[in-house]
BAKE-900573 format. One record per residue: residue number from 1; residue in three letters; chain; x, y, z of N, C-alpha, C, O in turn. Coordinates in steps of 0.2 Angstrom, whole numbers, plus 5000, padded with zeros to 4 digits. Each point is the difference from the previous one (the first is absolute). Example, Ala and Ser with C-alpha at 12.3 -4.5 7.8 and 13.67 -1.06 7.14 Angstrom:
2
baba	voke	segu	n_xx	n_yy	n_zz	ca_xx	ca_yy	ca_zz	c_xx	c_yy	c_zz	o_xx	o_yy	o_zz
1	ALA	A	5066	4972	5039	4996	5006	5000	5004	5006	5000	5005	4999	5003
2	SER	A	4993	5006	4993	5004	5006	5001	4996	5005	5003	5003	5006	5001
//
This chain:
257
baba	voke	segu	n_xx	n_yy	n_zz	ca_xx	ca_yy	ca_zz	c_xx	c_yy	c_zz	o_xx	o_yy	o_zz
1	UNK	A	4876	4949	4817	5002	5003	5006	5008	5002	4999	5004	4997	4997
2	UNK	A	4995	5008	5006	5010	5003	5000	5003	4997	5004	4997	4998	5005
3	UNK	A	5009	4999	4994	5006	4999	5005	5001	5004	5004	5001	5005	4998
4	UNK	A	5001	4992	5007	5006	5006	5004	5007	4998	4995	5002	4996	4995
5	UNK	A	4998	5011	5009	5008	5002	4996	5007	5002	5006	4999	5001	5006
6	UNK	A	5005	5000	4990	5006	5003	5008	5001	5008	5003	5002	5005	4998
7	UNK	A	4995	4994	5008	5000	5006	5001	5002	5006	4996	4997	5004	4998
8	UNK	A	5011	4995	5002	5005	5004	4996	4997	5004	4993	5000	5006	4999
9	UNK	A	4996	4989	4999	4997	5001	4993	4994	5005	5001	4998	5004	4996
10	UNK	A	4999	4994	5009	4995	5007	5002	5001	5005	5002	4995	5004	4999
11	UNK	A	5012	4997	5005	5001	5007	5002	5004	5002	4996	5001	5006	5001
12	UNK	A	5002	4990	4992	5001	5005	4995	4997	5006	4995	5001	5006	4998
13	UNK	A	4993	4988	5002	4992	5003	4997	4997	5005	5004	4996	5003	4997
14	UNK	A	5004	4998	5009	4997	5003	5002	5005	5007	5005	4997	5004	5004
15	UNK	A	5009	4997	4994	5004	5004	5003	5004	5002	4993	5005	5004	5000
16	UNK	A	4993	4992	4994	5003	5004	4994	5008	4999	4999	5003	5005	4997
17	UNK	A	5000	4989	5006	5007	5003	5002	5001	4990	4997	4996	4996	4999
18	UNK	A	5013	5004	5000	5000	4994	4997	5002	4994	5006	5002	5002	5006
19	UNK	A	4997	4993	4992	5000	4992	5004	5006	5001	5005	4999	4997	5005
20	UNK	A	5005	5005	4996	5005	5001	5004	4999	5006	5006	5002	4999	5006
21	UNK	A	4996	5004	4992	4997	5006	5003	4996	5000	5007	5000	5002	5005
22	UNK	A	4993	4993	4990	4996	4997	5003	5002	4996	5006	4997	5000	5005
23	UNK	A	5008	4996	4992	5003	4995	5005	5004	5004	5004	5002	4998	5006
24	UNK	A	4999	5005	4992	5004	5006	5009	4995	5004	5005	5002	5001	5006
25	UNK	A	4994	5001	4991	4994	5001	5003	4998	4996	5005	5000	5002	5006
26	UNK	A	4997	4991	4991	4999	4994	5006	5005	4998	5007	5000	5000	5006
27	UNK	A	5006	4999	4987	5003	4999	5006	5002	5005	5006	5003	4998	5005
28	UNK	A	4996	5008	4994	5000	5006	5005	4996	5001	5004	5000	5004	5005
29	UNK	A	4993	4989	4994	4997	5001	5007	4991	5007	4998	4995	5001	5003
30	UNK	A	5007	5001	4990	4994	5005	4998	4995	4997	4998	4997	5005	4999
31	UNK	A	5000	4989	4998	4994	4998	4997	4998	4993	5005	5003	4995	5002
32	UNK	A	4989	5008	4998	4998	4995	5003	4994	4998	4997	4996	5004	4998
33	UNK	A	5002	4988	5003	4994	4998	4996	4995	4999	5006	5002	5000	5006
34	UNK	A	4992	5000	4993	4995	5000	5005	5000	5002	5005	4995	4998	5004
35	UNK	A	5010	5008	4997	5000	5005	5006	5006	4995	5003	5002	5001	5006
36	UNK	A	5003	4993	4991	5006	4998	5006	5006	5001	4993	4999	5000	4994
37	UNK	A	5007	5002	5009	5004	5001	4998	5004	4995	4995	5000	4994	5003
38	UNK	A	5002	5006	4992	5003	4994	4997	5007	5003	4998	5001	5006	4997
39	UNK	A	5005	4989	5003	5007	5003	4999	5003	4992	4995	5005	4998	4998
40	UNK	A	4991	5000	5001	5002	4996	4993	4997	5001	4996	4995	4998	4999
41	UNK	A	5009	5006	4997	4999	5000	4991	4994	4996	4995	4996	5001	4996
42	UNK	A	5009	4992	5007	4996	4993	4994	4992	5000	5005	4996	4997	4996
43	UNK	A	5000	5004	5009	4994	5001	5002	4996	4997	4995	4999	5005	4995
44	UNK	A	4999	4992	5004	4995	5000	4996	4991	5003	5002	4997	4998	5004
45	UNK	A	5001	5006	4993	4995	5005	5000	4992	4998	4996	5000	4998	4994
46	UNK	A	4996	5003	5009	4992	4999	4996	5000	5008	4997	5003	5005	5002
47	UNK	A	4992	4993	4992	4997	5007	4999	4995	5005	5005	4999	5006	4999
48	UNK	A	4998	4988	5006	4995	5004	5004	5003	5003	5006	4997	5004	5003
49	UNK	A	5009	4993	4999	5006	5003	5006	5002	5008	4998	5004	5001	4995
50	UNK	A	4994	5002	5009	5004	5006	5002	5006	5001	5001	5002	4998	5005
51	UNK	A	5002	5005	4990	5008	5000	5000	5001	5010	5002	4998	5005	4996
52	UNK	A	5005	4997	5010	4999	5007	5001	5008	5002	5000	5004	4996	5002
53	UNK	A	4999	5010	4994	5007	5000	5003	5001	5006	5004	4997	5005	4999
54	UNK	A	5006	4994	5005	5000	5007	5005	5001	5006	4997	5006	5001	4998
55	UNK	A	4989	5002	5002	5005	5008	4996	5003	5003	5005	4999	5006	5002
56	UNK	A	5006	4992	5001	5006	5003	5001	5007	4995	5000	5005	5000	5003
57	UNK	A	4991	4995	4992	5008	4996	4998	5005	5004	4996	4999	5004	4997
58	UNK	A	5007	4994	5003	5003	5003	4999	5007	4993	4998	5002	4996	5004
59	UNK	A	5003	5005	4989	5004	4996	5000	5008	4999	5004	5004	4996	5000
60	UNK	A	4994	5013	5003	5009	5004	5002	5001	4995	5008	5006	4999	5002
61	UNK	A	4989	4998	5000	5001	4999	5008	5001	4993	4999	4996	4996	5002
62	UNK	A	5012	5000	4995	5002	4994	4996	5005	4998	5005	5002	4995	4999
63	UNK	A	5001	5010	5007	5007	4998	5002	4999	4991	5003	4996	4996	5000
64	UNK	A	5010	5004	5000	5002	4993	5003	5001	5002	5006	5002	5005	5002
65	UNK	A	4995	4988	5001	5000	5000	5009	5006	4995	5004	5001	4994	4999
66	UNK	A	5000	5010	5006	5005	4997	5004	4994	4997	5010	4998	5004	5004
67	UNK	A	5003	4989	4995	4996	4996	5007	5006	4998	5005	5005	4996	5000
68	UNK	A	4992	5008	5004	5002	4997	5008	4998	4996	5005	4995	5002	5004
69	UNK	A	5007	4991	4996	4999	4996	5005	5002	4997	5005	5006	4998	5001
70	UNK	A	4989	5001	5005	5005	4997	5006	5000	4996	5000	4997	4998	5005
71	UNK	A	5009	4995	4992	4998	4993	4998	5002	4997	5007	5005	5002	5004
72	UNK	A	4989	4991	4998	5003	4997	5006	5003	4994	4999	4998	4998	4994
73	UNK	A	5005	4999	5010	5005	4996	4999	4997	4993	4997	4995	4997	5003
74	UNK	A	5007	5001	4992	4997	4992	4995	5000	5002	4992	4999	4996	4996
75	UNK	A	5002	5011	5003	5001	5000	4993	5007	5003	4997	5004	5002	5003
76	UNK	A	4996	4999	4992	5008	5003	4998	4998	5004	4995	4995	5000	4997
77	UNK	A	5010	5006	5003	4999	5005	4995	5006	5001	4998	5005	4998	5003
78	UNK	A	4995	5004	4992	5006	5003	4995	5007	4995	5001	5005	5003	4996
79	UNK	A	4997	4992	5007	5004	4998	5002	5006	4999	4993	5006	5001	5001
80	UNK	A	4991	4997	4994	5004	5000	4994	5004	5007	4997	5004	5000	4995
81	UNK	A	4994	5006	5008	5003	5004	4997	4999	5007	5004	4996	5005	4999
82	UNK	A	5007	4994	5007	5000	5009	5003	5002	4993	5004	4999	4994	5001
83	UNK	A	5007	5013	5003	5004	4998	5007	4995	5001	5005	4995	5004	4999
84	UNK	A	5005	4993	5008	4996	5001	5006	5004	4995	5005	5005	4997	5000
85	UNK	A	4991	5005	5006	5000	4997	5006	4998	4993	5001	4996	4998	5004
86	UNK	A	5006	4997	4991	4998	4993	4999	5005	4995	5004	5006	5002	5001
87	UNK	A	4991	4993	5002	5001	4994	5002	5001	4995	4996	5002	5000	4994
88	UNK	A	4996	4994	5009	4999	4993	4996	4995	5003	4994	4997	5005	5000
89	UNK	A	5003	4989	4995	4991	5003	4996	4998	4994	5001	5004	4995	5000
90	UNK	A	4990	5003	5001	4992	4996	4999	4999	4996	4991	4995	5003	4997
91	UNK	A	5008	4993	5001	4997	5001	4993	4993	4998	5001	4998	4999	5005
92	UNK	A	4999	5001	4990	4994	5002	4998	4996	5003	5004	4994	4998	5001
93	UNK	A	5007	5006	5003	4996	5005	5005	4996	5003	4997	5003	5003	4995
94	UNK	A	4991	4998	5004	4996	5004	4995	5002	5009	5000	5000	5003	5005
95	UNK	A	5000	5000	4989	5001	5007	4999	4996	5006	5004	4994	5001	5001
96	UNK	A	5011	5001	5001	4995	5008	5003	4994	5004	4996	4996	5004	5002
97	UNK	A	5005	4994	4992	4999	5006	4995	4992	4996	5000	4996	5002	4995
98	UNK	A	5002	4993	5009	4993	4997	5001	4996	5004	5002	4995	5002	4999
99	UNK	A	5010	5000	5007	4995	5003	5006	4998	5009	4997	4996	5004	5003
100	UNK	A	5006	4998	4990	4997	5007	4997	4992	4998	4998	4999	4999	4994
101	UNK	A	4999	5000	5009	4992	4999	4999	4996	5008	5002	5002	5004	5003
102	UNK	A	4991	4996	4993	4999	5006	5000	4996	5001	5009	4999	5006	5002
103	UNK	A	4999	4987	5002	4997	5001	5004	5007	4999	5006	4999	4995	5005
104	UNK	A	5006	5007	4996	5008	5000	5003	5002	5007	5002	5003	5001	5005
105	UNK	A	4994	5004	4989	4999	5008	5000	5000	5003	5007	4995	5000	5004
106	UNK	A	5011	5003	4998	4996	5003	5008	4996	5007	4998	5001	5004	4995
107	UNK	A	4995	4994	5011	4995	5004	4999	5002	5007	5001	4996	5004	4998
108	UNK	A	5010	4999	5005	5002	5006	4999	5005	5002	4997	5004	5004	5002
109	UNK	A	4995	4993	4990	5004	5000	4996	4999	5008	4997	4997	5001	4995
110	UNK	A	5008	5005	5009	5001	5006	4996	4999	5000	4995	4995	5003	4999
111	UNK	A	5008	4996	4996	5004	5002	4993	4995	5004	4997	5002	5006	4998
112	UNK	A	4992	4993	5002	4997	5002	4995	4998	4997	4994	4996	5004	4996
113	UNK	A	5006	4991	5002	5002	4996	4994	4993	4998	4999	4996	5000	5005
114	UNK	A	5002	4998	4990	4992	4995	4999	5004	4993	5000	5005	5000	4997
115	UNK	A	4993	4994	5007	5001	4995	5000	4998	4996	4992	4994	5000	4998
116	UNK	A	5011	4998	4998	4999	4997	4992	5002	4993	5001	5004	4997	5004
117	UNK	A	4992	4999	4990	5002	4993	5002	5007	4999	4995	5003	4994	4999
118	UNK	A	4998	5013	4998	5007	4998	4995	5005	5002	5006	5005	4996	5001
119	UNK	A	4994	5009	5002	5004	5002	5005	5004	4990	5005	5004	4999	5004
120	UNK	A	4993	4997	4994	5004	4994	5006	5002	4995	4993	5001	4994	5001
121	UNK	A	5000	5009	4993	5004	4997	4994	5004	5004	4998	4999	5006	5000
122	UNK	A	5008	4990	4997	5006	5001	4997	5005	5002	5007	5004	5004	5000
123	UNK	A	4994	4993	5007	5005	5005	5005	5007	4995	5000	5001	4995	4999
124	UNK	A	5002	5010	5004	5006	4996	5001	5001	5001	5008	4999	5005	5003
125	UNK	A	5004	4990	5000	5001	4997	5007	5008	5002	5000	5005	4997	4997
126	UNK	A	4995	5007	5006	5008	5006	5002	5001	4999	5006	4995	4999	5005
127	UNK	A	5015	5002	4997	5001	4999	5008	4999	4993	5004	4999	5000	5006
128	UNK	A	5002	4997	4992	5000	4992	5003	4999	5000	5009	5002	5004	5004
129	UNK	A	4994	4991	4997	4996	4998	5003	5000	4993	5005	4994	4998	5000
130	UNK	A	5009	4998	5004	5002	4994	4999	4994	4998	5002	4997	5005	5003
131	UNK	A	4999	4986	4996	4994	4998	5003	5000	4999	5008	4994	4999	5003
132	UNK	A	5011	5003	5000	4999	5000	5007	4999	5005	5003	4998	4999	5006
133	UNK	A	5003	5007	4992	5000	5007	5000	4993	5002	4998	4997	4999	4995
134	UNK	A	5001	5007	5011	4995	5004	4996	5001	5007	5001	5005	5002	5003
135	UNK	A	4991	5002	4994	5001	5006	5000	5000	5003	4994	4996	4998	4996
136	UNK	A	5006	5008	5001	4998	5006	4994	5002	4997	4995	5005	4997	5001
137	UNK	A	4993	5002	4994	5000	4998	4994	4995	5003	4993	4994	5001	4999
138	UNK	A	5014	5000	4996	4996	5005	4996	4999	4996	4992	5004	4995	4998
139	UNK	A	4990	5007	4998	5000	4997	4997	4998	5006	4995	4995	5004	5002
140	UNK	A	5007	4997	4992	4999	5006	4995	4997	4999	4990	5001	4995	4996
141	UNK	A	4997	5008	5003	4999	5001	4991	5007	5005	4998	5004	4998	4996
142	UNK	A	4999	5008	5007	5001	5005	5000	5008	4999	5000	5003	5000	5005
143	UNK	A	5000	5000	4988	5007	4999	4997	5004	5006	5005	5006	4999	5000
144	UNK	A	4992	5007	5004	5005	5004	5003	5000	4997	5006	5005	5001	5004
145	UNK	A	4990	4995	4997	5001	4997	5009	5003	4993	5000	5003	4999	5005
146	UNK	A	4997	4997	4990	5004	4995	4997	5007	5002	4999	5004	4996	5003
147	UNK	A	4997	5008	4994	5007	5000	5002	5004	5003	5004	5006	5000	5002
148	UNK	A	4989	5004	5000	5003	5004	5008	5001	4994	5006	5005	5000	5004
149	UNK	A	4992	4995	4996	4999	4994	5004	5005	4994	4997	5002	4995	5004
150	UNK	A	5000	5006	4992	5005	4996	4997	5008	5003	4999	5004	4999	5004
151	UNK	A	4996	5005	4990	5007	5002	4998	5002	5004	5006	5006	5001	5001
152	UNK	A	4989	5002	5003	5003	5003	5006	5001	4999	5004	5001	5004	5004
153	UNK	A	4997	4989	4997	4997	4997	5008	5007	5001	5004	5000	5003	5005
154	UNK	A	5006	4995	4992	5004	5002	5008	5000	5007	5003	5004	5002	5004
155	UNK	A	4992	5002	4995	4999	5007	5001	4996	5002	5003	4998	5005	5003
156	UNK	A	4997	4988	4997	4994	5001	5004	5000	4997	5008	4999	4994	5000
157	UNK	A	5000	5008	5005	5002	5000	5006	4991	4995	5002	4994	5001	4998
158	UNK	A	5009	4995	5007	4993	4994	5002	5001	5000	5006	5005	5000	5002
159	UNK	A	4990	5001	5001	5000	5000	5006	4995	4993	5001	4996	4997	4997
160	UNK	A	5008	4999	5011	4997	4993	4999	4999	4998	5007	5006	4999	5003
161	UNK	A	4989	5000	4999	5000	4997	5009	5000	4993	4998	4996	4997	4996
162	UNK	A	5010	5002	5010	5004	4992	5000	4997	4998	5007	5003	5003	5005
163	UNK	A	4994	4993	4997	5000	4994	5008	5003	4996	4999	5000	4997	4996
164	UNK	A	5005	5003	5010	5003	4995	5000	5001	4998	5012	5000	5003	5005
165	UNK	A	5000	4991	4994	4999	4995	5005	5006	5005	5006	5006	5001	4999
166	UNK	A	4991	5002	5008	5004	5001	5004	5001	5007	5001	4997	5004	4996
167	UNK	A	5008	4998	5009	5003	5005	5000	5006	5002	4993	5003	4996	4996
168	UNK	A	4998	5010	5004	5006	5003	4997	5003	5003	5002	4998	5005	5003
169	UNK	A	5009	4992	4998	5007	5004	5002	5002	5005	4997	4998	5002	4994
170	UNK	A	5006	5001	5009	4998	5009	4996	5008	4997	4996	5001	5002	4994
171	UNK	A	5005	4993	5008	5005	4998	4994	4997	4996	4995	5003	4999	4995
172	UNK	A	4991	4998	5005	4998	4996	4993	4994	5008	4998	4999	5000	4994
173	UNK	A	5000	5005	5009	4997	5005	4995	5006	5004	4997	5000	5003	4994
174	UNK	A	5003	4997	5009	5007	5005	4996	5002	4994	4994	5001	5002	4994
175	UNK	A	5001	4993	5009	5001	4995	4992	4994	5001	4993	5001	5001	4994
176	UNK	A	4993	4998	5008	4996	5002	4995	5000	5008	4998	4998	5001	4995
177	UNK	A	5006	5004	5008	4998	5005	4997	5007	4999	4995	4999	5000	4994
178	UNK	A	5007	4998	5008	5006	5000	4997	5003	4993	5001	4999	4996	5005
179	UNK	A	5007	5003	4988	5003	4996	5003	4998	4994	4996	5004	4996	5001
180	UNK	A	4992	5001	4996	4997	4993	4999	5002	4999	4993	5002	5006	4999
181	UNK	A	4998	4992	4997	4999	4995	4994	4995	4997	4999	4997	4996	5004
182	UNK	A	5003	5004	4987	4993	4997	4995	5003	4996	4997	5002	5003	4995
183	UNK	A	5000	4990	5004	5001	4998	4990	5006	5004	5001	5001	5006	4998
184	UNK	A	5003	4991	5006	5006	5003	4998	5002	5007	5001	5006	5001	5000
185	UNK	A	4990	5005	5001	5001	5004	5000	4997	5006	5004	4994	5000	5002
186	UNK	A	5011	5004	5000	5000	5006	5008	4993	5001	4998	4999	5001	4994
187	UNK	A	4997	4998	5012	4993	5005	4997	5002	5011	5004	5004	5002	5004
188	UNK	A	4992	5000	4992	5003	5009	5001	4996	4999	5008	4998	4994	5002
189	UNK	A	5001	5012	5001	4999	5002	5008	4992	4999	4999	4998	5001	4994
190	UNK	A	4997	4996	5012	4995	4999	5000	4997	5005	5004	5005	5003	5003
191	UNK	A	4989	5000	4998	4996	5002	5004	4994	4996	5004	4994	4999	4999
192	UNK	A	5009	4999	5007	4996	4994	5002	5001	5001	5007	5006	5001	5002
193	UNK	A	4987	4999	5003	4998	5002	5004	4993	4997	5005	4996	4998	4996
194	UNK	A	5003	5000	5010	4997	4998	5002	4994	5003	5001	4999	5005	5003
195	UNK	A	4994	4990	4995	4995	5005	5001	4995	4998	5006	4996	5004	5002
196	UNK	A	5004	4989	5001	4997	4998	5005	5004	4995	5002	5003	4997	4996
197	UNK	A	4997	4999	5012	5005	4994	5000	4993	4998	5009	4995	5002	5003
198	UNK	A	5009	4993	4997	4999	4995	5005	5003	4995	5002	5004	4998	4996
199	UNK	A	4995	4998	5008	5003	4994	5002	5000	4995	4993	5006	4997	4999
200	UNK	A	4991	5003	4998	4997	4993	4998	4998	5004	4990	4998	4996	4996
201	UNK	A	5004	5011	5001	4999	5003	4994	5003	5007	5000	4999	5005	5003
202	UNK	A	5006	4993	4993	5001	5009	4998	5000	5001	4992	5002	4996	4995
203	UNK	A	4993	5011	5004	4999	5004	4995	5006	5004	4997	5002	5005	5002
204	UNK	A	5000	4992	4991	5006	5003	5001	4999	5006	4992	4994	5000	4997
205	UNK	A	5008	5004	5002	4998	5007	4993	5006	4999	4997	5006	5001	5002
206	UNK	A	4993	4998	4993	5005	5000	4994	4999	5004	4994	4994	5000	4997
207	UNK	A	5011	5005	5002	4999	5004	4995	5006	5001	4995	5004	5004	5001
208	UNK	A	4996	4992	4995	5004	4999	4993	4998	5001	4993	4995	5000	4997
209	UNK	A	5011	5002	5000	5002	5000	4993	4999	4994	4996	5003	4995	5003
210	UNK	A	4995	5003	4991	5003	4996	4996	5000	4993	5006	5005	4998	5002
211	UNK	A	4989	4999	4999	5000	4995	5004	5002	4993	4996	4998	5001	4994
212	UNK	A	5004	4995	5006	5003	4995	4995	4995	4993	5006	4999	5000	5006
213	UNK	A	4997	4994	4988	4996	4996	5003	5006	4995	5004	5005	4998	4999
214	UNK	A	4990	5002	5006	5002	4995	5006	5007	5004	5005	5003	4997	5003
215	UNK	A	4998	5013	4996	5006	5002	5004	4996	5000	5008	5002	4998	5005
216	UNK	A	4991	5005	4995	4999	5002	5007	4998	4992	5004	4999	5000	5006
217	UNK	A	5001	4995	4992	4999	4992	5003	5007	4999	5002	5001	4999	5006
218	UNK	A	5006	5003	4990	5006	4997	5000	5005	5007	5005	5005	4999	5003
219	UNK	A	4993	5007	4996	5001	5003	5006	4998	4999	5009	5004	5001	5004
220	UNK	A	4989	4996	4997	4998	4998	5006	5004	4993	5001	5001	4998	5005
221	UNK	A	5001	4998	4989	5002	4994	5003	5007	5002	5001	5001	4999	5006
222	UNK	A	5004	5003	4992	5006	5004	5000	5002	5003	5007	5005	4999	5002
223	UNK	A	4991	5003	5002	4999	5002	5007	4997	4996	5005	5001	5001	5006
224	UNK	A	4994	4991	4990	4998	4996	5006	4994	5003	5002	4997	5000	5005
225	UNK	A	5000	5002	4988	4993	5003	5002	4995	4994	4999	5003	4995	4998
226	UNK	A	4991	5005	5004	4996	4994	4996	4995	5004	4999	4998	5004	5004
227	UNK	A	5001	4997	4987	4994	5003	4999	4996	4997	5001	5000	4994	5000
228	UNK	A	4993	5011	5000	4993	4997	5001	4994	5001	4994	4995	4997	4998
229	UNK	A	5008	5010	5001	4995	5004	4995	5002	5007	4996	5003	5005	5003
230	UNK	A	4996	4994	4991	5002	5007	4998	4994	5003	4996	4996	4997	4997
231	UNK	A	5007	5009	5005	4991	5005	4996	5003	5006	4998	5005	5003	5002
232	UNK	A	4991	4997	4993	5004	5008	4996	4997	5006	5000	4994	4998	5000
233	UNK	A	5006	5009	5001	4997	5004	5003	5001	5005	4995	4996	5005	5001
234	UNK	A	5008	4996	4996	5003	5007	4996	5003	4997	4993	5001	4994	5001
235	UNK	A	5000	5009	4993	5004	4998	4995	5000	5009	4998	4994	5003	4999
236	UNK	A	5012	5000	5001	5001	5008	4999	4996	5003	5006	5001	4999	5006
237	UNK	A	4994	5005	4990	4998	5005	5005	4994	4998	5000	4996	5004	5002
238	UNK	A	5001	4989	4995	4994	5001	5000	4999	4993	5006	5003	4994	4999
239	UNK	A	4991	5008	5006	4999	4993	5006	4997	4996	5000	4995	5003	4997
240	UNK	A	5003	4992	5004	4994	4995	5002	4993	5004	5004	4994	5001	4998
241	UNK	A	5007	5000	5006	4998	5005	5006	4990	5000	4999	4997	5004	4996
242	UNK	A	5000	4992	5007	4993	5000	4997	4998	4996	4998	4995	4998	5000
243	UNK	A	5013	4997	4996	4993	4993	4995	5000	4996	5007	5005	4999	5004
244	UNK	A	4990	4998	4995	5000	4992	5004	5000	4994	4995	4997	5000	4995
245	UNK	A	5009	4995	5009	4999	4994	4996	4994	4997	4994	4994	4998	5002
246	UNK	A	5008	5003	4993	4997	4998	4995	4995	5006	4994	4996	4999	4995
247	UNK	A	5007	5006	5007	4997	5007	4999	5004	5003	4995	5006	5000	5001
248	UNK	A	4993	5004	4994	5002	5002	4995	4998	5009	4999	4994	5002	5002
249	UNK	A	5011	5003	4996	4997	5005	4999	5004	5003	4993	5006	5000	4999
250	UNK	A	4990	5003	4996	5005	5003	4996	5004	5007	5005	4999	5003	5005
251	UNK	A	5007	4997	4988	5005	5006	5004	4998	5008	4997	4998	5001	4994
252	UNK	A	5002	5002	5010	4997	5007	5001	5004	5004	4995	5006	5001	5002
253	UNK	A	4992	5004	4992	5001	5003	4997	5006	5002	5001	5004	5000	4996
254	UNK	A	4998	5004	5013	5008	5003	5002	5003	4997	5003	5004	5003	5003
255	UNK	A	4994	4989	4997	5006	4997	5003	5008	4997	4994	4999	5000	4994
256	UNK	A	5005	5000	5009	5005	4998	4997	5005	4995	5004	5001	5000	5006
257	UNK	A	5001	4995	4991	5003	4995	5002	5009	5005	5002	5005	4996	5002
//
């Protein structure tokens, strides 16, 4: 009786093409055995299994993908390496980069993209995220969005709704727009702005440059704010707008950070 063997090794033989090839094929999502799709190479395969490759695979459709999530509050993202709107940290909080599961996908996930099981490996966790916070979070393969999110983050403008306890006096909103210190240091003019209030909660809108962790906690405390909750909504031009907590979508061919 024949052994199985690895997939890989079949769809060289049978597509004429060498072992790496083969394994870029699979992992692309185009062969499948018994009529279900398989995206691991090392598979191992019967001789009497049907192995089909899509005739319309294609090796050119390789890009790296950049995922967007709406992480809710109890996990941490990127905290180690991208400035954000962080607070306290949680140690051992479990990683956002859990919640990229294939059944997480919103369902009206534009892009276009085919959903890949390599697509939720090698990403990187960009734009920091504190565990008490929730809100957009980006997570990429794609070295142009990596460092657009990194070596240029102070250029990238965050938009951030802050609750905090009460009313807001329109002189503690004038000090949050100007006027306050970080770590020693003048912060530049804010954009910050009321977006619902009550007796008992006001929504406040922050729109900053170059967010430095733990500035928007130590801005409200600076004024006698008591925060309650911070959620991130925007990073550049690109928004939240559609995910629900716990919801992932890739980014869309003409979006740009």
């Amino acid at each position: 009786m024949t052994e199985p063997v690895r997939l890989a090794k079949r769809v060289a033989e049978q597509k004429g093409c060498s072992r790496s090839e083969a394994e870029r094929y699979i992992e692309g999502g185009w062969v499948s055995v018994n009529g279900h799709v398989i995206e691991v190479p090392a598979f191992k395969v019967a001789p009497q299994q049907t192995v089909v490759i899509d005739p319309h695979a294609t090796l050119l459709d390789s890009r790296p993908v950049t995922l967007l999530l709406h992480k809710p509050p109890g996990y941490e993202a990127a905290l180690d390496n991208a400035p954000g709107p962080q607070g306290s940290r949680s140690r051992g909080a479990p990683s956002a980069v859990q919640l990229l599961t294939p059944q997480a996908q919103a369902a009206d996930d534009r892009s276009g993209i085919r959903p890949l099981r390599k697509h939720l490996a090698g990403l990187a966790a960009l734009v920091a995220l504190p565990t008490e916070a929730s809100g957009l979070t980006v997570f990429s393969q794609d070295w142009r969005v990596n460092r657009k999110l990194t070596e240029d983050a102070d250029e990238v403008e965050q938009e951030v709704m802050a609750d905090v306890r009460g009313t807001v006096a329109p002189e503690q909103l004038q000090r949050l727009a100007h006027g306050l210190s970080f770590n020693g240091r003048a912060l530049p003019p804010a954009r910050v702005s009321v977006s619902s209030s009550n007796d008992q909660q006001t929504r406040l809108r922050f729109a900053l440059k170059g967010i430095r962790p733990g500035q928007i906690p130590s801005m409200c405390e600076s004024v006698r704010l008591e925060l309650l909750a911070l959620r991130r909504i925007r990073i550049g031009r690109v928004a939240m707008a559609g995910l629900a907590p716990g919801q992932w979508r890739y980014l869309m061919p003409h979006e740009r950070f």
